[in-house]
N, C-alpha and C positions, 0 to 999 in steps of 0.2 A: 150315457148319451141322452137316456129321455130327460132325465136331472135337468141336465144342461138346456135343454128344447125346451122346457118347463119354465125355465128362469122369468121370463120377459112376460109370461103370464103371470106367474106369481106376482112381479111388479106392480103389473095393472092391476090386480085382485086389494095389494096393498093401498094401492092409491084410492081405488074404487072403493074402500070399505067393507070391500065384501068379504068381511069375517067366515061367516060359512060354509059360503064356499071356499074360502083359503082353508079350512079345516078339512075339508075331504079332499081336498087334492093333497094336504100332506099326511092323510090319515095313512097312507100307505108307504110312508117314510120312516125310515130309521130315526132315533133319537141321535147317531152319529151323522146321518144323513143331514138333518134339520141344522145342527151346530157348525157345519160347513159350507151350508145356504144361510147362513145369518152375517158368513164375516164376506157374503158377494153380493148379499147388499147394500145400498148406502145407510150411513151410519141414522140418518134421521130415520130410516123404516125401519131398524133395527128390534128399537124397544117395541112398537107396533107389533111386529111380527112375534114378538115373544108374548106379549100380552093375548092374543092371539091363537096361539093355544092353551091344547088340556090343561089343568093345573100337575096331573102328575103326570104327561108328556113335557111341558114344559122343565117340569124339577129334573126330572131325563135332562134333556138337553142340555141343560145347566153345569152337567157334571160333566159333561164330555169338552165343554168350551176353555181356553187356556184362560191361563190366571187372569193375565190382563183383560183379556175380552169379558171375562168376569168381572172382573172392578168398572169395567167402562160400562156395560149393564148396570150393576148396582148405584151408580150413580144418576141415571136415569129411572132407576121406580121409587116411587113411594115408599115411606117407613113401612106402613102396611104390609105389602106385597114384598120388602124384605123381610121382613119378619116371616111370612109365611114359605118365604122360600128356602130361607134357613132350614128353619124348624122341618122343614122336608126331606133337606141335606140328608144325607148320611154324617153318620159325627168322623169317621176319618178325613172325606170331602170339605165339609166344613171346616176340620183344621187344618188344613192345607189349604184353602182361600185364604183364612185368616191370618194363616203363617206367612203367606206371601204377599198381603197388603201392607200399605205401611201405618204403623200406629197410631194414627188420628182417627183410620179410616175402621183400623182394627178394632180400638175403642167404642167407636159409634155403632158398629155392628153388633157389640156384646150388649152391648143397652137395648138394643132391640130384642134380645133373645126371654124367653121364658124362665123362670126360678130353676128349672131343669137342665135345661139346656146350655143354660151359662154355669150351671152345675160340673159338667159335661166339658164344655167346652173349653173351660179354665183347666180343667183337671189334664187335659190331653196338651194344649198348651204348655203348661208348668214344665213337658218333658224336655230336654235340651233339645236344642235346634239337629236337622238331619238323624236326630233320632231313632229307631223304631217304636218307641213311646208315641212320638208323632204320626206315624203311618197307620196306626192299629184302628181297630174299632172296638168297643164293649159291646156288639151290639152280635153277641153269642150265647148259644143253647150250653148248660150245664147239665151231664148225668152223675148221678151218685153210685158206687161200685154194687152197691146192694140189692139196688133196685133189679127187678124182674121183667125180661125183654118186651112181655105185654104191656108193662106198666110206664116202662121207659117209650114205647111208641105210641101210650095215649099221653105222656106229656108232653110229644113231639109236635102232637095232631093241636094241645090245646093251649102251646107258648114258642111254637115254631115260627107264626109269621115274622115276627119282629129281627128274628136271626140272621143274620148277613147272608150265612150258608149251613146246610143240612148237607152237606156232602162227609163234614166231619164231624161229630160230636166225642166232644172233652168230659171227660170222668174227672170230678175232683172231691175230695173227702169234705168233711161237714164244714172244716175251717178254710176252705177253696184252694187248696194246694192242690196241684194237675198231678193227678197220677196215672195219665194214660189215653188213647183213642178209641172211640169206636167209629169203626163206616157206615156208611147208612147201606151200603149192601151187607153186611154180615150183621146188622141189626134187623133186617127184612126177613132175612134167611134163618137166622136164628131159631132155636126153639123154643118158644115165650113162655118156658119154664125159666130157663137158662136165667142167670144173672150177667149183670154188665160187666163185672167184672172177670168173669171167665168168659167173656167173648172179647175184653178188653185188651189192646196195643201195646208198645211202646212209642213213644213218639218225638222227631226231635223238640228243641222248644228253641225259643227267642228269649232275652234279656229286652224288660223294655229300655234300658241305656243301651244296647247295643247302636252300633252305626246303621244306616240302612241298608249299607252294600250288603251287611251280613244276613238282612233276609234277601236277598239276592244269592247267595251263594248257597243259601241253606235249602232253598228251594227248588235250584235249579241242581246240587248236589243230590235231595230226598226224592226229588221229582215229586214236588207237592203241589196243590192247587192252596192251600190255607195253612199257615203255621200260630201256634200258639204262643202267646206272649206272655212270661212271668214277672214278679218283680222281684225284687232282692230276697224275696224269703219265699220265693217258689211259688207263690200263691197266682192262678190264672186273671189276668187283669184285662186282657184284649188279643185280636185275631189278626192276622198282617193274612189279605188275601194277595192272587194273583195279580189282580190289574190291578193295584197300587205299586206290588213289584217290579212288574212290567214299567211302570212310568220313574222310578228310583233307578232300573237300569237302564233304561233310556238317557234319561239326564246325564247321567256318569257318564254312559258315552260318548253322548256331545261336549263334555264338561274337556275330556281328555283328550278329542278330535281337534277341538279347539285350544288347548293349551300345545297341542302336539305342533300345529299349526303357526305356531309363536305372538299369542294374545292373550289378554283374559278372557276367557270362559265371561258367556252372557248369563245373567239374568234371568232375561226374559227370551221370547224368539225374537227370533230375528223381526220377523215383521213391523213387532210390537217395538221394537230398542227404536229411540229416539236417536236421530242421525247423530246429534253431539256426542251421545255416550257410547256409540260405535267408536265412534274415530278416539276417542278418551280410550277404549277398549284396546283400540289396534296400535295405538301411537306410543304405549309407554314402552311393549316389548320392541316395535322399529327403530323407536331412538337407542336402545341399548344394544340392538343387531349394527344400526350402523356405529356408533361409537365402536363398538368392538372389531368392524371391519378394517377402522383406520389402524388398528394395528399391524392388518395386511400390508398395509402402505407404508409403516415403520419396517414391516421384515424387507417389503421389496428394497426399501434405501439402503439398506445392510449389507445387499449385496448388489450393492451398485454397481462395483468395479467389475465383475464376474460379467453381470449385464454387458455391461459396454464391450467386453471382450467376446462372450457367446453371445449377440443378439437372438440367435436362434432358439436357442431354451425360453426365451417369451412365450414363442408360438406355440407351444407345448403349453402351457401354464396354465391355461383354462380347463385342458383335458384333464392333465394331472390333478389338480385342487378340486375340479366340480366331481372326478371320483371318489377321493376319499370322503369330500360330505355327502357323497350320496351312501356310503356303503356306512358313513357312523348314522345317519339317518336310519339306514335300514334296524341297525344291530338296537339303534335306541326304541324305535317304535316294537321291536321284537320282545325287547327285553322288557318295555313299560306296559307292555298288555299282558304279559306273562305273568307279572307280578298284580295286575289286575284281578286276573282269574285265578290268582293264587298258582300257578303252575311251577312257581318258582318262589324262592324266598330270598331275602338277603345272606342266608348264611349257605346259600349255595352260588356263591361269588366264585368259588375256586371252580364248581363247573362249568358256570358260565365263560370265567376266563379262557379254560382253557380249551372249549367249545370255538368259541370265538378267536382266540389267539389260529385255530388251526386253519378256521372257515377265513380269516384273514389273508394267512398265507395264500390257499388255494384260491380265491377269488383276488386279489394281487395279481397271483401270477398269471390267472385267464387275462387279467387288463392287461398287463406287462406284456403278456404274449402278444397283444392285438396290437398295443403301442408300438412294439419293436417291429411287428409285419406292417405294419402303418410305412412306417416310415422308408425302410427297405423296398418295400411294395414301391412306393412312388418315385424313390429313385431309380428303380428299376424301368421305369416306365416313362420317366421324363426327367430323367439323369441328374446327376448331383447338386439339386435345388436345393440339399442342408449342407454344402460344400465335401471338402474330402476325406473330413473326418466324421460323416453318415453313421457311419457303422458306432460310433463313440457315443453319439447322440442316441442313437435308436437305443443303445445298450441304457444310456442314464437315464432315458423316458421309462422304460420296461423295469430296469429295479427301482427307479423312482415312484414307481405305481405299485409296485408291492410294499415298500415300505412306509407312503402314505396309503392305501387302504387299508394294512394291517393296523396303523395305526388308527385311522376313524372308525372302523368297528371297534377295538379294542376299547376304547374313551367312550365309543357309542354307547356299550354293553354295560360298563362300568359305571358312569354317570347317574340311570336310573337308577342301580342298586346304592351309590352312595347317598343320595336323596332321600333316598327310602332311610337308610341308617339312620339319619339326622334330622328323618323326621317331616322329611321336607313331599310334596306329590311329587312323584316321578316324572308325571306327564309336562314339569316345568322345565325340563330339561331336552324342550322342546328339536323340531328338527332342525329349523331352520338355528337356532343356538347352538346345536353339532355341527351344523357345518361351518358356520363363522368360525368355532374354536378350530376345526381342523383344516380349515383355509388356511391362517397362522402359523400355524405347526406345519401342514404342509409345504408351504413356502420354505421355509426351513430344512426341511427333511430331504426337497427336492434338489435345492442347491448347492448343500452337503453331499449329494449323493456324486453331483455335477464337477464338484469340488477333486473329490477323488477319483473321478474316473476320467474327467479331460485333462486332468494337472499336465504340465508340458505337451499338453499340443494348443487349445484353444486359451485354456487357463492359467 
């Protein structure tokens, strides 16, 4: 709240020039704080307010800001003042600006960098896109197995700054193969006779070609704050911390909240997508939802004749169909996050079928049950408004609703898994795409059911 009461001062401070004092009133802000007062004000105070502060409160702030708002800064300072803001970066940071600019812009930023640092920067680059090559940093403490507890906490004291994190230190032999952890509590505690290697872990690792999901699981599987990063021949090359983890499984989950949704997956945020690439975004999955609903409208012509005979089973048709895609919805969204968190795999199809096959029936039959007291109910109450065959009707609404929601879960369940086989993201098998497929089928399923149970009276 004082944040907010702050604002319209800060303004005037901007306007007024008054650097100075802009500096002590946010001397007592967050570097997260500062990055969420830069996108509330207008964009010309923007570069001001950043110039404006500390240089290493500013390189803070920097890191907390998203891509875009990053690229829209960098195009506002000086080659200078990028250069120096780089060079501040963290090299994970750095390659994930650079990974998400686009390559004219990526270009021009390498040219600003130092002999070092485009050293660095190229090397982290090189690794395949969504990588964990791309997440890591080099910028980690080495112990040797031999060494002696005293001597490993005066090399800590005299090449520790520069290290991401001291929470964990990596043992690796003279040719840099990781063989092992130590903590910085049982290096404290230790007895500084003791070697690193008898106080030394095991410890999971990373592949730098792994995906990123996989320090995400690996993490949140070990319950680690820092994982180590190998490459093809074992050898320690970089560190995957928490808060890049944290922002790898962020994305994924919007990536699949939004495919779940029935669109492509953004880019960028929201804020930042440019209205045209929205609607580019949302328009290709709508046209292929309604193209696929007119096939609703080919099953309804199908059974036309039935129609004109039961008008009554219309009135139904909305309950019945927006069932079963609510219930393949369910089973899809159950089953595509499952498969997320690895809870499930593809080759446990036959549990999941038959999980689902049972939870279909019993959830069927609670709608069937309501369906058929629906209808009973009201004529009970204001008399044979679905004429005198009620009881027929009520009966084909009730198995018509077990038979289309066993079948939308069923299709629901299945669908991510067969994606997955093929290769394909599960989460494209989105919700609103279950229930259009089991609209159709339901349509079908409903007036089948219709079929056989009013034959010689309505039908």
């Amino acid at each position: 709240m004082l944040k907010e009461v702050l604002l319209p001062e800060i303004h005037d401070l901007i306007e007024q020039r008054e650097w100075t004092l802009l500096r002590e009133v946010l001397s007592s802000w967050s570097p997260a704080e500062i990055a969420d007062l830069m996108l509330n004000v207008p964009k010309t105070e923007r570069v001001l307010l950043y110039r404006a502060l500390p240089h290493e409160l500013a390189h803070e702030v920097f890191s907390y800001l998203e891509p875009d708002q990053q690229a829209n800064l960098l195009r506002e300072l000086t080659d200078s003042e990028t250069r120096e803001l780089l060079s501040a970066l963290p090299p994970d940071d750095r390659t994930a600006l650079l990974s998400e600019l686009p390559g004219h812009v990526t270009n021009r930023l390498l040219a600003l960098l130092d002999p070092e640092d485009l050293r660095e920067a190229r090397w982290l680059l090189g690794y395949p896109e969504e990588s964990v090559g791309r997440l890591m940093t080099p910028n980690f403490l080495v112990l040797e197995p031999g060494w002696t507890v005293a001597y490993a906490l005066e090399y800590i004291r005299e090449h520790g700054r520069d290290s991401e994190t001291l929470n964990r230190l990596y043992v690796c032999d003279k040719r840099g193969h990781l063989l092992g952890v130590v903590q910085l509590r049982s290096l404290i505690l230790a007895n500084p006779s003791m070697t690193i290697g008898e106080i030394m872990e095991e410890t999971p690792r990373l592949s730098a070609f792994d995906d990123q999901e996989a320090a995400v699981r690996v993490m949140e599987k070990y319950d680690l704050s820092v994982i180590p990063v190998v490459d093809s021949n074992g050898i320690l090359v970089g560190i995957v911390t928490f808060d890049d983890v944290l922002d790898v499984a962020e994305q994924e989950a919007t990536e699949d909240i939004q495919k779940l949704g029935g669109m492509e997956a953004l880019d960028i945020s929201y804020r930042a997508t440019p209205l045209g690439m929205l609607i580019r975004k949302r328009a290709g999955w709508l046209t292929v939802l309604m193209l696929s609903e007119m096939l609703t409208t080919s099953a309804l012509s199908f059974f036309e004749k039935q129609i004109e005979r039961a008008v009554v089973l219309v009135l139904f048709l909305p309950l019945v169909i927006s069932s079963g895609g609510n219930s393949g919805s369910q089973a899809a969204t159950l089953i595509t996050r499952a498969l997320a968190l690895q809870e499930i795999t593809v080759r446990d199809w036959w549990l999941v079928l038959r999980r689902e096959l049972i939870s279909g029936v019993a959830l069927g039959s609670i709608l069937g049950a309501l369906g058929f007291l629906r209808i009973e109910l009201w004529t009970l109450l204001f008399g044979p408004i679905y004429g005198e065959h009620h009881l027929l009707i009520a009966l084909t609404v009730g198995l018509g609703l077990i038979g289309i929601v066993l079948w939308g879960t069923t299709i629901g369940a299945m669908l991510p898994l067969a994606l997955k086989r093929l290769g394909f993201d599960p989460a494209t098998s989105s919700a609103p795409f279950i229930a259009t497929l089991v609209d159709v089928s339901g349509i079908i399923i409903y007036f089948m059911v219709a079929i056989l149970i009013l034959r010689g009276t309505l039908l």
